[in-house]
N, C-alpha and C positions, 0 to 999 in steps of 0.2 A: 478260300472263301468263295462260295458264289452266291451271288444274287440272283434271285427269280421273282420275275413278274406275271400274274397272270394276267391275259392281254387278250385272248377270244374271247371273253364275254363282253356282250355289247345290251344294251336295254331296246330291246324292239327287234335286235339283227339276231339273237340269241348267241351263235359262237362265229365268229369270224376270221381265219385263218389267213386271211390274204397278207400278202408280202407288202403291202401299203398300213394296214393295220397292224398290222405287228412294227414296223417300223413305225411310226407314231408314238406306238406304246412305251418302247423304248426308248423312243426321245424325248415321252414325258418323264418316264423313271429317272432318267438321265439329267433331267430339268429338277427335278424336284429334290432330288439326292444333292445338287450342287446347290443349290436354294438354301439345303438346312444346312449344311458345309457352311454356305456364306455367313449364316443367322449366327451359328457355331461362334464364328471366328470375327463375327464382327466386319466382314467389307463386303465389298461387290461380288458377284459371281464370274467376272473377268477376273479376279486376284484370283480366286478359286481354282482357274483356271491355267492360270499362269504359276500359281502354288505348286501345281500335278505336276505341271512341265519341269520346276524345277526341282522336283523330287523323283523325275526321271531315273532311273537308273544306269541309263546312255548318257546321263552328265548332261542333258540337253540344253541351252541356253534359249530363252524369249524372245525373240523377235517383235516388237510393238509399235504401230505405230499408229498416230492418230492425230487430227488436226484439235482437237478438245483435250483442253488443260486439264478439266475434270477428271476425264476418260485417264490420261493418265498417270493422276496421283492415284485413283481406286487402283486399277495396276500396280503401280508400284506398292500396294501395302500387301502385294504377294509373297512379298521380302518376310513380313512378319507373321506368316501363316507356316507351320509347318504340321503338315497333314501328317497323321500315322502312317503307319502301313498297310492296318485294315481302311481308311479311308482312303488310303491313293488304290489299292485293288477291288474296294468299292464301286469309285469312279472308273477305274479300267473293263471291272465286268460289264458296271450298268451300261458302258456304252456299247455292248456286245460281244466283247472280245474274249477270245479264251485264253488261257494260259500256254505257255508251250509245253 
């Protein structure tokens, strides 16, 4: 699966290829894709995030930490997210990366 964004169109700039706009771009797709995940699944976009990690395929464990009690029960309700396959390669494309 890959995800494409198109990201050189600007209103005013017409096409903008620079290595700053195009990162941007990317970090909005990447924001907004984890956004409907959250909406999806019903928690924060930190569980979202901590979902992916532990649907790792290197078995990866969480590391979390934070002085806000809030911060981490939404965390912890990562436990009860389990993203697909097409949503964790989702998240892996939109953040730029390619497959090996």
């Amino acid at each position: 699966m890959m995800i494409q964004t198109k990201c050189a169109i600007r209103p005013g700039v017409c096409c903008d290829f620079s290595k700053e706009h195009i990162g941007e771009s990317v970090d909005g797709s990447l924001k907004r894709l984890i956004d409907e995940l959250a909406e999806k699944y019903h928690v924060t976009s930190s569980a979202i995030a901590v979902a992916w990690i532990l649907r790792h395929p290197a078995k990866m464990q969480a590391i979390v930490g934070s002085a806000s009690k809030q911060r981490i029960v939404d965390i912890a309700q990562a436990s009860d997210v389990t993203l697909t396959r097409e949503e964790w390669y989702a998240l892996y494309m939109a953040a730029g990366k390619r497959l090996p």
